[in-house]
C-alpha positions, -999 to +999 in steps of 0.1 A: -551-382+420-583-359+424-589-335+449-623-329+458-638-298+468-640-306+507-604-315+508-597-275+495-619-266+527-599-252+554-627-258+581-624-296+567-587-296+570-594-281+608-615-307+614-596-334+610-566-322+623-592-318+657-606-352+652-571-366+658-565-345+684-596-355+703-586-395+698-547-385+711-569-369+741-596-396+748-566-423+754-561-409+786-597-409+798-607-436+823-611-474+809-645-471+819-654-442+797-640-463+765-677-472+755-693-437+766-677-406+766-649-413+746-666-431+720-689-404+715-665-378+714-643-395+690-679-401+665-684-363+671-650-353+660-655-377+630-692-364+624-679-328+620-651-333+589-677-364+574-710-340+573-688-316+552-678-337+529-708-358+526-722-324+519-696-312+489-715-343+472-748-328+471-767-313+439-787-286+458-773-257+483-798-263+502-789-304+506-752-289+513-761-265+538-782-290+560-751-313+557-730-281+572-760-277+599-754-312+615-718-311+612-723-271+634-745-295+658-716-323+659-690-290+671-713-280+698-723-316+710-684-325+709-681-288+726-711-301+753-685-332+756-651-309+764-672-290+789-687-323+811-647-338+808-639-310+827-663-309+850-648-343+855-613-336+859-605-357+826-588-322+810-574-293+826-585-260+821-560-254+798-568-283+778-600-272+778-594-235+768-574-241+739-599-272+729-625-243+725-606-218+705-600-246+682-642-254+683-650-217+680-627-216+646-644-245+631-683-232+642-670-196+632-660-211+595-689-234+597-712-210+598-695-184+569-698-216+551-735-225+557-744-185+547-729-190+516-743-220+507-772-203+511-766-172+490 
């Protein structure tokens, strides 16, 4: 079987690992949230490990680093997300906390990638 280059990615690997946490998380929001904030959270989470590797398919570094750009946006929207559960009492604080270390590692690696794809 091949192995593409996204799937060698550590920040990809991250990602997805996230993006099932965030679906394990968003089954114990309210019923009513189903269709808002959980759905959007869940695309988020997706958004972030599909931009990179829709990216790892592109010709140009440039095309790759936009890819990597929106995936950065889909971290800090899903990040935006985290912060308004809270605010809602849908997560703790700890939730929370340790939800945005995990964000911060993928942004941090994110962006390393994004300069390089640019160098």
């Amino acid at each position: 079987m091949k192995i593409y280059s996204f799937e060698k990615l550590i920040v990809w690997q991250k990602s997805i690992d996230f993006s099932t946490e965030v679906d394990k998380i968003t089954r114990n929001y309210p019923k009513e949230e189903l269709f808002g904030m959980v759905s959007q959270m869940r695309r988020c989470a997706v958004s972030i490990s599909s931009n990179i590797a829709e990216g790892s398919g592109r010709q140009s570094s440039k095309d790759k680093a936009r890819f990597t750009e929106i995936a950065y946006g889909s971290a800090l929207e899903l990040l935006n997300q985290f912060i308004i559960s809270l605010k809602l009492d849908y997560i703790t604080e700890d939730l929370y906390q340790e939800r945005r270390k995990i964000l911060e590692e993928i942004t941090f690696m994110l962006d390393k990638l994004h300069k390089s794809q640019l160098n």
